[in-house]
Backbone as JSON, one array per atom type, in Angstrom:
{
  "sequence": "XXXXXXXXXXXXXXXXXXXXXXXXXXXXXXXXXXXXXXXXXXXXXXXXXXXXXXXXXXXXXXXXXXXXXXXXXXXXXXXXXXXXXXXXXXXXXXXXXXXXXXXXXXXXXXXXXXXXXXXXXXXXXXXXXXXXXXXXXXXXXXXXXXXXXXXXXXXXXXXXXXXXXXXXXXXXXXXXXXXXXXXXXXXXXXXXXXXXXXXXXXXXXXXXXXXX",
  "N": [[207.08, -11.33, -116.01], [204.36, -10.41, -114.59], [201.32, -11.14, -113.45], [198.15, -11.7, -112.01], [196.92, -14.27, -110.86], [194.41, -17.26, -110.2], [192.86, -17.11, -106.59], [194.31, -18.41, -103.4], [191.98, -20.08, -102.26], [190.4, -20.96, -104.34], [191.59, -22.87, -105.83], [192.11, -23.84, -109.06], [194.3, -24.0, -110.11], [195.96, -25.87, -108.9], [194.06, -28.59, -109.46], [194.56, -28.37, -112.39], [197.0, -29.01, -112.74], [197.0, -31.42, -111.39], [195.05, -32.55, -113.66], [196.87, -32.6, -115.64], [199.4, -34.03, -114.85], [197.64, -36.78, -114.9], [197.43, -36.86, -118.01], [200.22, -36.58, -118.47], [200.82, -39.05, -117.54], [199.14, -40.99, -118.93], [200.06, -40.64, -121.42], [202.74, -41.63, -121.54], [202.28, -44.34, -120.82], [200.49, -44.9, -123.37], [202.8, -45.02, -125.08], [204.79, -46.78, -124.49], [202.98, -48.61, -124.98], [202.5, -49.1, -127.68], [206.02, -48.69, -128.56], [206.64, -51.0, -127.47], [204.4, -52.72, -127.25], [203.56, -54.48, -125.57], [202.3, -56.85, -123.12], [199.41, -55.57, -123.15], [197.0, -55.42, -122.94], [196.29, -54.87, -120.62], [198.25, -52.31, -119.79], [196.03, -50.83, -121.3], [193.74, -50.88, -119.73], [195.29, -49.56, -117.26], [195.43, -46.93, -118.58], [192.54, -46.46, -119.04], [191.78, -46.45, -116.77], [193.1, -44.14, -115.56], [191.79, -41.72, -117.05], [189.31, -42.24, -115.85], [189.84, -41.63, -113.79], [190.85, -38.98, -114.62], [188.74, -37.68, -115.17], [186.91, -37.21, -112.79], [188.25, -35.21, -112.16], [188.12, -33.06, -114.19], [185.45, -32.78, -113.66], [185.38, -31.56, -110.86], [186.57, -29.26, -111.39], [185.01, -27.88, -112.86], [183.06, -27.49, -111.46], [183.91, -26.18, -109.39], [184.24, -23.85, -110.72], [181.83, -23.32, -110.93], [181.43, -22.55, -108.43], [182.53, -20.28, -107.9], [182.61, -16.87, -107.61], [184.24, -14.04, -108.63], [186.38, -14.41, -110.55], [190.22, -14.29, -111.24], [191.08, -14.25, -113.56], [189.43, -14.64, -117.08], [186.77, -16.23, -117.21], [185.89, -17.85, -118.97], [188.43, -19.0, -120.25], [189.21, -20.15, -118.22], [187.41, -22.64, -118.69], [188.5, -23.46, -120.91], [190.49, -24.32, -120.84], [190.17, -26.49, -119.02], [188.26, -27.91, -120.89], [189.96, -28.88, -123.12], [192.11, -30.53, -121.9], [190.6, -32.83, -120.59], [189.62, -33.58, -123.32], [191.86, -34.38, -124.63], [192.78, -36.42, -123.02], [190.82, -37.79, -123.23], [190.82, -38.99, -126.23], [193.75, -40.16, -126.08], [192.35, -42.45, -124.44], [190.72, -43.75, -126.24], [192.87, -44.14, -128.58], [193.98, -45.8, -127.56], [192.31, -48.16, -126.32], [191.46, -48.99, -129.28], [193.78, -49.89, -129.94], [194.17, -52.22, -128.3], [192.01, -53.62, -128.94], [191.78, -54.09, -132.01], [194.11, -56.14, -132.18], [197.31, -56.48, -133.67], [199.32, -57.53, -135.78], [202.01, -56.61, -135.44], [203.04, -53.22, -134.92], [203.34, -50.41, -136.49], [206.09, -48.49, -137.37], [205.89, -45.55, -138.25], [203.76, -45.06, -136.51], [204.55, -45.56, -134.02], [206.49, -43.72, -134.32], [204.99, -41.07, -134.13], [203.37, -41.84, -131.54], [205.44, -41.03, -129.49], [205.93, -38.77, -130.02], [203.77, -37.22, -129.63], [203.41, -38.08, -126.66], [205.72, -36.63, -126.14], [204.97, -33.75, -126.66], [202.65, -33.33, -124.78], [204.08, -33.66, -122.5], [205.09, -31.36, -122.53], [203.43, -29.22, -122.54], [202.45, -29.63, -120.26], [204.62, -28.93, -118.58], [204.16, -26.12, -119.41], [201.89, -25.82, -117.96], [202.27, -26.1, -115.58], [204.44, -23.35, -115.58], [202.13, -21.68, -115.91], [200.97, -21.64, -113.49], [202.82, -20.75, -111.88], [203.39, -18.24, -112.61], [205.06, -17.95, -114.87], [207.37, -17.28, -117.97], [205.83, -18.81, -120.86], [206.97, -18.97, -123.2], [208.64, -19.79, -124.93], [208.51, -22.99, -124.41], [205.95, -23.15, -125.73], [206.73, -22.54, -128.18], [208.11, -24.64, -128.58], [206.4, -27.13, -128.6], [204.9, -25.99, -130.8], [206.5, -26.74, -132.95], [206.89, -29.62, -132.3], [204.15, -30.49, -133.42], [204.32, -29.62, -135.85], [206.27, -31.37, -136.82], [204.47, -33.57, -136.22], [202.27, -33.56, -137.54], [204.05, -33.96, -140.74], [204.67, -36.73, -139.87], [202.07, -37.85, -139.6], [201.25, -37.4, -142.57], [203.32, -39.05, -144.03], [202.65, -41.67, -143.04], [199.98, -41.88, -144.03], [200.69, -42.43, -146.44], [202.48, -44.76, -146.43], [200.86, -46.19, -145.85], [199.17, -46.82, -147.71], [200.73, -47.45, -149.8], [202.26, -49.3, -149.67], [200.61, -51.46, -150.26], [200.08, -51.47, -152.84], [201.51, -53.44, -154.13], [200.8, -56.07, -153.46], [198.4, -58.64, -153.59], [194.71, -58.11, -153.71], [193.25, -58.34, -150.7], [190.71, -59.29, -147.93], [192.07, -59.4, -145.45], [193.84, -57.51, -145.88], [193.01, -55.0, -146.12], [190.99, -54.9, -144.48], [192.9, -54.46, -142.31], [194.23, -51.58, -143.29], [191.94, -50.22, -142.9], [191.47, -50.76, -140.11], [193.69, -49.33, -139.17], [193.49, -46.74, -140.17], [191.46, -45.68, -138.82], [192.74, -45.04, -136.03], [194.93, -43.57, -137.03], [193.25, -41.21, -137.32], [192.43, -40.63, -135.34], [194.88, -39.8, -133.71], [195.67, -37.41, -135.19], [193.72, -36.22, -134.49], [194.35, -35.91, -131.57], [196.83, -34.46, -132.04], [195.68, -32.22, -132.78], [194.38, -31.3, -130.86], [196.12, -30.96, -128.26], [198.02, -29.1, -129.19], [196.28, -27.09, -129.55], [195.87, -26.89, -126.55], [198.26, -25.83, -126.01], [197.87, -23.29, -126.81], [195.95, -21.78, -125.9], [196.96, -21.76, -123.45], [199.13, -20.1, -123.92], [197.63, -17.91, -124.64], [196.61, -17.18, -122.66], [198.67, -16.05, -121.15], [199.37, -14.02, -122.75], [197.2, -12.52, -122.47], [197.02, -11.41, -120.16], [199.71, -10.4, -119.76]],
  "CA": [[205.67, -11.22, -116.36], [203.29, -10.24, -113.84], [199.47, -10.41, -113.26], [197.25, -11.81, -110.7], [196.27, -16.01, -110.99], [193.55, -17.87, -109.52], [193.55, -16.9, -105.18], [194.64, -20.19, -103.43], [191.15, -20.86, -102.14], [189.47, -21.54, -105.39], [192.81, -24.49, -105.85], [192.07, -24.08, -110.08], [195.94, -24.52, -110.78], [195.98, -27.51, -108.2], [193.42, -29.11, -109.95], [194.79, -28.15, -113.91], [198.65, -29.71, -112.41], [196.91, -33.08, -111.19], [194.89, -33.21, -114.49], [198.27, -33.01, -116.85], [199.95, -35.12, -114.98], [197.21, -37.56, -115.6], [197.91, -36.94, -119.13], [201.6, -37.2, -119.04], [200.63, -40.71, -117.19], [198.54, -41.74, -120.25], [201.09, -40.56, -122.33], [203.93, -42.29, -121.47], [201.9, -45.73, -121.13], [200.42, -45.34, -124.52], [203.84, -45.02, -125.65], [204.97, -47.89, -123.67], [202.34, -49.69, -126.05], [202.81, -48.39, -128.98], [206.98, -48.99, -128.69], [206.68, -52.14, -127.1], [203.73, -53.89, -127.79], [203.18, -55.97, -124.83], [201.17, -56.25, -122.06], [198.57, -54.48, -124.13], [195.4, -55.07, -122.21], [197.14, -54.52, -118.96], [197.99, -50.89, -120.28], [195.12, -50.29, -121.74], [193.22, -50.92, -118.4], [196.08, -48.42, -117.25], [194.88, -45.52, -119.08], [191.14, -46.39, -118.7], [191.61, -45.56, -114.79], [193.48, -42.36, -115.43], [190.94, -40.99, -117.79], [188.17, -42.09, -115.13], [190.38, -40.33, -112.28], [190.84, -37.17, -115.24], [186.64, -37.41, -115.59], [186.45, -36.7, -111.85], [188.93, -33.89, -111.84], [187.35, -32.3, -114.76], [184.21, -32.32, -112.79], [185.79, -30.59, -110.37], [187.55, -27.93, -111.96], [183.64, -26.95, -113.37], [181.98, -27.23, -109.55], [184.59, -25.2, -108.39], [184.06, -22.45, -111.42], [180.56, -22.69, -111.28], [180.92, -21.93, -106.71], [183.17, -18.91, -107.78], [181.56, -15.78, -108.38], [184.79, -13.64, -109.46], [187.82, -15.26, -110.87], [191.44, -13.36, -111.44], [190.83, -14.46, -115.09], [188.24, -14.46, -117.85], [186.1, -17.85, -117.02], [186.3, -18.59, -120.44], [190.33, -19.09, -120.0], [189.36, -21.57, -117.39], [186.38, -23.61, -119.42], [188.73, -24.17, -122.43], [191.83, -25.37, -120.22], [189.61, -27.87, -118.39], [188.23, -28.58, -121.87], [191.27, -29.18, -123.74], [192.62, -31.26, -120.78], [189.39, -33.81, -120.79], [189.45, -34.56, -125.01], [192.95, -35.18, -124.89], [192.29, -38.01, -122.09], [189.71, -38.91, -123.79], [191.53, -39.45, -127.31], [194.44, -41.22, -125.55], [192.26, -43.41, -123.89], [190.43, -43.79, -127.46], [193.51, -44.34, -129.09], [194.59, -47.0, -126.2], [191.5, -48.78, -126.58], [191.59, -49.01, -130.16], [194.97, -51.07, -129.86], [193.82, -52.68, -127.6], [190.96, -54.48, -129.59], [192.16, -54.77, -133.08], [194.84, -57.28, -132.49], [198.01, -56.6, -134.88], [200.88, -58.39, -135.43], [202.91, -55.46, -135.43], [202.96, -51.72, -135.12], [204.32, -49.43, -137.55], [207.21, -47.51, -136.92], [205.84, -43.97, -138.38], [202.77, -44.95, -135.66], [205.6, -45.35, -133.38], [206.97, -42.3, -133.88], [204.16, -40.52, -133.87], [202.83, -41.47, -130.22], [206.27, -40.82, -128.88], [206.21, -37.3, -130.2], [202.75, -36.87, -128.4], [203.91, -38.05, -125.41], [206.69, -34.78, -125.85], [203.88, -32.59, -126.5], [201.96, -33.82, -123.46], [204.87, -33.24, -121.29], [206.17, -29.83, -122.6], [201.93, -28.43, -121.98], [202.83, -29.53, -118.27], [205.4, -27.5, -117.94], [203.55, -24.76, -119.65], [200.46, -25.3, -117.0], [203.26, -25.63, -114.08], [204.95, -22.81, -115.4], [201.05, -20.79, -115.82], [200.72, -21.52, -112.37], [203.56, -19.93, -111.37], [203.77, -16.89, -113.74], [206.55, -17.56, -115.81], [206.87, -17.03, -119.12], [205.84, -19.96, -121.99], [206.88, -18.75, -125.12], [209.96, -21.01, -125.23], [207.63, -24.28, -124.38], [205.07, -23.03, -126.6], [207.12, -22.84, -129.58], [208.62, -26.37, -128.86], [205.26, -27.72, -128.68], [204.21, -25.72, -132.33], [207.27, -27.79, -134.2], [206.18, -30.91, -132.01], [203.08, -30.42, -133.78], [204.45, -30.09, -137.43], [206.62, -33.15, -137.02], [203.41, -34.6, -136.11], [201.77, -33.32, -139.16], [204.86, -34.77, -141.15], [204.64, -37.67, -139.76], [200.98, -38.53, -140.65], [201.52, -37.9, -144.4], [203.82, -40.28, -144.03], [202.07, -42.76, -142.12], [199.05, -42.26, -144.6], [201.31, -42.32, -147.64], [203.16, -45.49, -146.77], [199.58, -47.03, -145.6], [198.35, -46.82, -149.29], [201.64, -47.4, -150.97], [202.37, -50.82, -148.81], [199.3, -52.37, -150.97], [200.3, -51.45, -154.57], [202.48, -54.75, -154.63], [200.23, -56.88, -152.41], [197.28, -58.9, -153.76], [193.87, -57.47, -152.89], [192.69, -59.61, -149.51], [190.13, -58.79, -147.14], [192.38, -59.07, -144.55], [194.63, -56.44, -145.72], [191.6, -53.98, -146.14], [190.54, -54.51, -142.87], [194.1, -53.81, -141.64], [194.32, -50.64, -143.77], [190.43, -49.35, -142.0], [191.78, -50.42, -138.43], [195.14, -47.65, -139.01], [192.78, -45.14, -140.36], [190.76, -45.26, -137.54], [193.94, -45.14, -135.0], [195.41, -42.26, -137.68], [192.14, -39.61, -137.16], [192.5, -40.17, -133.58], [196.04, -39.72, -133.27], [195.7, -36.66, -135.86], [193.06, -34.96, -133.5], [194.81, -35.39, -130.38], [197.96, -34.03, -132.13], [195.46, -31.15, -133.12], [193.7, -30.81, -129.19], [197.6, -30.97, -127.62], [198.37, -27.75, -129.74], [195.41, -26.32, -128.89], [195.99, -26.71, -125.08], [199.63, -24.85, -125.77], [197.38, -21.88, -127.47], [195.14, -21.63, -125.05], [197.64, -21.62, -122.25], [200.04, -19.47, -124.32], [197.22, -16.95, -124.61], [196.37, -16.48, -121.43], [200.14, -15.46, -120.72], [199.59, -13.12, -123.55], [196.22, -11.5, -121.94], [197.36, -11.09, -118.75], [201.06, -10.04, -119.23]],
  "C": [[204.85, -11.31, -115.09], [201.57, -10.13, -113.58], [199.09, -12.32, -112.15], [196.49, -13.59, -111.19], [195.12, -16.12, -109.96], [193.63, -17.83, -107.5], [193.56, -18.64, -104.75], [193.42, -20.72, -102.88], [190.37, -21.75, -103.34], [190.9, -22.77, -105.94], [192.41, -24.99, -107.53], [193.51, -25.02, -110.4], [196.17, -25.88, -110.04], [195.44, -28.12, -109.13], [193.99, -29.41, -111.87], [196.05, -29.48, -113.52], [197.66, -30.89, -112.18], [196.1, -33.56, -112.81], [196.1, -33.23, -115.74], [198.95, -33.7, -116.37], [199.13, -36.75, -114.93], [197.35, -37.91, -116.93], [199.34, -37.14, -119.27], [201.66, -38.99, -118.8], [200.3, -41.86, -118.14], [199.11, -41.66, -121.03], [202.18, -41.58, -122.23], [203.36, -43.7, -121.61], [201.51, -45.73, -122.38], [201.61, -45.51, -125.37], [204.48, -46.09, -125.62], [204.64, -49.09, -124.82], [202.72, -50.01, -127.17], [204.62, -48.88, -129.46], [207.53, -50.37, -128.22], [205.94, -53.96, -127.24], [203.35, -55.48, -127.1], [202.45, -55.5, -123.49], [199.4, -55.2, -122.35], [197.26, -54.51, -123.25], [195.59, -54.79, -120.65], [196.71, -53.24, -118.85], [197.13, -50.12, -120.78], [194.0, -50.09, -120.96], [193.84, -49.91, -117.72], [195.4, -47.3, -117.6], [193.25, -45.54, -119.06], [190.81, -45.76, -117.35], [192.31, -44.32, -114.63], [192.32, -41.77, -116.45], [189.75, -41.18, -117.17], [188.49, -40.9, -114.21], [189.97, -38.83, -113.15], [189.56, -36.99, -115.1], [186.7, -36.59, -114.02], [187.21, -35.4, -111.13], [188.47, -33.21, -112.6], [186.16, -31.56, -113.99], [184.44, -31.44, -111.75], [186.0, -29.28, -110.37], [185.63, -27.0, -112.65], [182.93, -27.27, -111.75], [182.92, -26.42, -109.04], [184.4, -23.58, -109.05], [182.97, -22.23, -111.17], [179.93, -22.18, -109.26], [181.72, -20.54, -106.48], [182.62, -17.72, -108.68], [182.96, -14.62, -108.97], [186.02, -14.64, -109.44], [189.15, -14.35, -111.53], [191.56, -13.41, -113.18], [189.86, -14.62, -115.76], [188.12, -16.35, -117.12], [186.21, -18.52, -117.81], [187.08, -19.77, -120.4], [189.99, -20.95, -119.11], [188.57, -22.68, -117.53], [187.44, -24.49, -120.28], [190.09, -24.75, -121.72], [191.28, -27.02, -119.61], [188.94, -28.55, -119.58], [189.0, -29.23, -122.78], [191.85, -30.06, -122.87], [191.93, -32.72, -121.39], [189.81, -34.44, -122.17], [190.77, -34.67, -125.4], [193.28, -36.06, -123.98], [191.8, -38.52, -122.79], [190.18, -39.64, -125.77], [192.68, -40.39, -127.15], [193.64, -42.57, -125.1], [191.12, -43.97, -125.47], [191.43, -44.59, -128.48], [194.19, -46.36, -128.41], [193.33, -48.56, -126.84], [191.27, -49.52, -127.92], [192.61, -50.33, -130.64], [194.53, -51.75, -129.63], [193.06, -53.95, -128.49], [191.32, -55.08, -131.24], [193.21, -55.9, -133.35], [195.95, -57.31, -133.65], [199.26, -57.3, -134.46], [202.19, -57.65, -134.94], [202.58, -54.08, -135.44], [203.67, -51.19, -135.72], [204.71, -48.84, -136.91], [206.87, -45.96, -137.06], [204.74, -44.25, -137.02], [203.54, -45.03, -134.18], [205.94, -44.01, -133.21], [206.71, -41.05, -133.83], [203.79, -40.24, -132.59], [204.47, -40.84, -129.65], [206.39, -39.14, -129.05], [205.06, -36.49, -130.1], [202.64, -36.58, -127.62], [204.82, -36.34, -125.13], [205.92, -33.53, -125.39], [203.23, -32.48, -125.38], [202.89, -32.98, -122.46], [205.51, -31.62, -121.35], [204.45, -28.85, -122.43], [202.05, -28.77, -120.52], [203.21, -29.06, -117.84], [204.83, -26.33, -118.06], [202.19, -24.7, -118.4], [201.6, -24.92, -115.6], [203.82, -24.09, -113.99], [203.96, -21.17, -115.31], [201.29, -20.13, -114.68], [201.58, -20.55, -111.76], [204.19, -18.44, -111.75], [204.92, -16.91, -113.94], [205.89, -17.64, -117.3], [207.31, -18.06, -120.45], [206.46, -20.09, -123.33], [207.73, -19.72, -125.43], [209.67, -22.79, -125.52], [206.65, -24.58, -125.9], [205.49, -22.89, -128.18], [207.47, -24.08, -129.77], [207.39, -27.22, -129.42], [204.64, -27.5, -130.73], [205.42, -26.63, -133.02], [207.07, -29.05, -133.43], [205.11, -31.18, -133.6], [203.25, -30.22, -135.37], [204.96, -30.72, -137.78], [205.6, -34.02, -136.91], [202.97, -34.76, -137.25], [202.66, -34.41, -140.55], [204.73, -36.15, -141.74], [203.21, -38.66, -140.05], [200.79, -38.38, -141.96], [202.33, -39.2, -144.48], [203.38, -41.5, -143.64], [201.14, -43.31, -143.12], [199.46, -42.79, -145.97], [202.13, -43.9, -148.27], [201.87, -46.98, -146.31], [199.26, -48.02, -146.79], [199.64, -47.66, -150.21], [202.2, -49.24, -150.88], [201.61, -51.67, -149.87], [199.26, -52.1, -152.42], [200.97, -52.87, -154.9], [201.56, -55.86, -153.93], [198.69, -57.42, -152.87], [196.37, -58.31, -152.91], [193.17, -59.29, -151.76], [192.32, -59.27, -148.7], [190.8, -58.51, -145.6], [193.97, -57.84, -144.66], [193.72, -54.91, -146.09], [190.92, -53.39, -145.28], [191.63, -54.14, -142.31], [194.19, -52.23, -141.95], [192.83, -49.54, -142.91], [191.4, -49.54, -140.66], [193.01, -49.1, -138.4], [194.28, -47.0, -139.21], [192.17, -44.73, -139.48], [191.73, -44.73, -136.51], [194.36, -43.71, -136.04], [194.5, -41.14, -137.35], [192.37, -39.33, -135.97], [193.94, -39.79, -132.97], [196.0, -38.1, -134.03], [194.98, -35.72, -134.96], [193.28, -34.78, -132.27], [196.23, -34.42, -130.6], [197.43, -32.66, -132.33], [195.22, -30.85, -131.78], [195.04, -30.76, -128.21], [197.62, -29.07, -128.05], [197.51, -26.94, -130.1], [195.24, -25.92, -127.51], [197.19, -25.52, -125.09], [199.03, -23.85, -126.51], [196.69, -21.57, -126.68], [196.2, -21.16, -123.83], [198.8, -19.91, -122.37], [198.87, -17.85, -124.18], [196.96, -16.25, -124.03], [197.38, -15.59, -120.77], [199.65, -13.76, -121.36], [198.38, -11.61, -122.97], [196.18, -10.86, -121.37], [198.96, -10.4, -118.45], [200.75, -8.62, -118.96]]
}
């Protein structure tokens, strides 16, 4: 597959590669959390300073589009990568935070095996930006990533299913009410980074597709 990337002065693809592996960074520590369950405000301080660092590479990546007058690709292409990048920082570090503050005794296992199969997603859109950069061809990534993304699916029916079902046997008690709100909150946000992930591998995938 051949066509013509970003020239190396305008340093887009530099910039895309340091912000995913900010995200694989945040990935793997929320996972960390999430499967471990310690150190929690440590880690969660952790991913607060990569999602400041991602803020100031974002910024970047738009001062550098908005000092280039043509670009080897639609501008678009290069808005919605640096957008898609950003609100899945910013949902990790959302998600992070979240932990962080509610205080549980335990973490569920489907919420478990949820971030862990985030984290995948995270890391298999890295390769797909590494492998942008270098014009190869995604499709192989980009399908991994789409069944990532319906185990994810999956896995929040389940999550929501065994939320609800947990509390059929269980006197009603404000503090299992408030437990049940704090997951739901942690479930939307885990649900819309699993949607903004597999939106980055469509976005990335498309550009292949524009340009082959």
């Amino acid at each position: 597959m051949a066509f013509s990337l970003f020239p190396r002065s305008a340093k887009f693809f530099d910039l895309f590669i340091r912000q995913s592996q900010k995200l694989v960074q945040a990935a793997t520590i929320l996972n960390d959390i999430f499967q471990n369950y310690s150190n929690v405000e440590e880690k969660c301080a952790q991913i607060h300073i990569l999602e400041e660092e991602a803020d100031l590479i974002s910024r970047e990546i738009a001062r550098q589009l908005s000092l280039t007058f043509i670009t080897p690709i639609d501008r678009e292409d290069i808005h919605h990568i640096n957008i898609a990048q950003e609100e899945i920082q910013n949902l990790i570090d959302a998600i992070s935070t979240r932990i962080g503050l509610y205080g549980f005794s335990n973490i569920r296992t489907t919420a478990k095996n949820l971030i862990s199969t985030i984290m995948l997603m995270i890391n298999e859109t890295d390769k797909m930006v590494l492998d942008l950069s270098r014009k190869r061809n995604v499709e192989d990534k980009y399908n991994y990533v789409k069944q990532l993304k319906n185990d994810c699916e999956t896995l929040l029916s389940m999550a929501l299913a065994e939320m609800y079902d947990s509390r059929l046997s269980i006197p009603e008690e404000c503090i299992d009410v408030i437990d049940m709100i704090k997951w739901t909150q942690i479930y939307d946000r885990i649900e819309e980074c699993v949607y903004r992930t597999g939106r980055l591998a469509n976005i990335i995938e498309g550009i292949t597709l524009k340009n082959a």
